[in-house]
N, C-alpha and C positions, 0 to 999 in steps of 0.2 A: 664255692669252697673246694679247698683241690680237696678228691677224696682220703689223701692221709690224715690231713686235718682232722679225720673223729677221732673223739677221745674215750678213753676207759671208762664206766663211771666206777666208783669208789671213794672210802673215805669218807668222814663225817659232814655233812650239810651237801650231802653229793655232790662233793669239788669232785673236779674230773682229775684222770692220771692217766700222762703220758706215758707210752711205753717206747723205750730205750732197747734194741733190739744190737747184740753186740754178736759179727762174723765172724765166723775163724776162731781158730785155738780158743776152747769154750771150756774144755775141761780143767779142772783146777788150775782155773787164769787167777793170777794176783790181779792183773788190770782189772777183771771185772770185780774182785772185792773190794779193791780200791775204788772203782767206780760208784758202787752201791754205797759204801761207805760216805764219799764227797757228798753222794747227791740228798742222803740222810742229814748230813751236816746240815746243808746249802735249804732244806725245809722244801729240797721241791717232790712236788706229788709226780715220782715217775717210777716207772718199774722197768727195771734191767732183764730182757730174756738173754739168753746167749744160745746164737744155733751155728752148728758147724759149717752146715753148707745154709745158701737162701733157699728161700721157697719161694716155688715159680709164683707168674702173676701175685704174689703179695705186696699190698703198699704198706710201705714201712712208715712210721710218725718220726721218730730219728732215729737212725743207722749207722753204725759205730764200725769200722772196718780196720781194727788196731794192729792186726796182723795180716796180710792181702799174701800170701805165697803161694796162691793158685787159681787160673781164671775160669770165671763165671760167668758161662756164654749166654745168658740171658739177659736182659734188661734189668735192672733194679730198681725200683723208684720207692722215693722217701720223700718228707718234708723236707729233711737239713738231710748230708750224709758227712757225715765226720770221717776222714780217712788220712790216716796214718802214715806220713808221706816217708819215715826213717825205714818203714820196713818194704817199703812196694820193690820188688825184683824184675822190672819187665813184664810185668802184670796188667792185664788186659781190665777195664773195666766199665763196663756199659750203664748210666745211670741216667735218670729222668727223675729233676730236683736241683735242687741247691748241694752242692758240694763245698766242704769246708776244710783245706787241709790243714795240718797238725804235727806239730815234730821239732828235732832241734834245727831244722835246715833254716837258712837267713829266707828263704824264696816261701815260707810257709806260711799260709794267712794267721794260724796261730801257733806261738812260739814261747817261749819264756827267753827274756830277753836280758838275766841276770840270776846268780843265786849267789849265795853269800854262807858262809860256814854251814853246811847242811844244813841251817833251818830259816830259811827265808829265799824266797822265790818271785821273780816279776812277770806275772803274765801280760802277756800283749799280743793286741791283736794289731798287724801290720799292716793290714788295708782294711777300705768301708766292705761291710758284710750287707749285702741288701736279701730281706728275706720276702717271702711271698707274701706276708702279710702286709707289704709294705714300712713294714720296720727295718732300720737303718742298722748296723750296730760300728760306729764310727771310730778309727783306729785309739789304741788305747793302752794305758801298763797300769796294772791293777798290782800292789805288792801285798805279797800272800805270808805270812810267817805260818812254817810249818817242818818240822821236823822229816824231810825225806829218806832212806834209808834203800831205798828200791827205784831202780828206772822206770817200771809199769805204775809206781804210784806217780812220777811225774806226767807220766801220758793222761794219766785218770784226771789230772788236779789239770789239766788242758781241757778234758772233753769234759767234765762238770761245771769249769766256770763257764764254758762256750754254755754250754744248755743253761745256766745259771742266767747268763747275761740275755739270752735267746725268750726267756722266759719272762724276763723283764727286773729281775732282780739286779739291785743297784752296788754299784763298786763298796759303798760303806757293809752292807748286807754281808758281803760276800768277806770282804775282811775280817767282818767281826766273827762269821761264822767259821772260817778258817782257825783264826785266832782261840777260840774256845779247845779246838784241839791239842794246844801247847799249854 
């Protein structure tokens, strides 16, 4: 088992919970409201930190890098690392793990690949994602109805269904859960 793989324990019949660790611009981030908010919806057992800079030798279980505008000369490692490929500047970044980028770019393994009068969204994921567990997660458009209003709730509603689908939660789940907020 890689060692990020442990989990938190918490929660009732001690199901475990994953922790969701989000880099960079931490302080009064909409992303990471948005973020806690999806993953509440979506019913998964994860708890969002947000820290400014990493901290050395920490393994991270997933790692969220929505904002990257400055490099960090150490190694990083994580389960999955989710990184935000609309904002990276030239930015240096050393990781050991799965990397899964994220944005509006056509080149981005997750993207939304439609939206339709502010409240409806298609997420897709554009190539196979293989993760270390041996789970596949095979290209795909999940459509999401949901009132956007904010560009950081569109990033969020990217790295929720990612950890959504990562999780094992199925396309109808995720719909429906979406669906409840409109």
């Amino acid at each position: 088992m890689h060692p990020a793989q442990n989990k938190l324990k918490g929660g009732a019949g001690g199901e475990m919970v994953k922790e969701v660790t989000v880099i960079g611009e931490v302080k009064s981030s909409l992303f990471i409201h948005y973020l806690k908010k999806f993953l509440e919806v979506l019913k998964l057992r994860m708890v969002v930190v947000g820290e400014e800079i990493p901290v050395k030798d920490k393994i991270y279980q997933y790692l969220v890098i929505n904002k990257y505008e400055q490099c960090y000369p150490q190694k990083l490692t994580s389960e999955c690392c989710l990184l935000n490929m609309d904002y990276i500047q030239g930015s240096i970044l050393h990781h050991s793990g799965i990397i899964v980028t994220y944005g509006f770019g056509s080149k981005n393994t997750i993207t939304l690949s439609s939206m339709e009068e502010g409240n409806s969204l298609v997420y897709c994921i554009q190539r196979f994602i293989e993760l270390e567990q041996g789970t596949i997660l095979a290209p795909q458009e999940i459509p999401v109805i949901l009132n956007i209003p904010e560009k950081e709730e569109l990033y969020a509603v990217m790295v929720s269904v990612t950890l959504a689908l990562i999780s094992g939660l199925k396309e109808d789940a995720i719909r429906k859960s979406f669906a409840s907020l409109s």
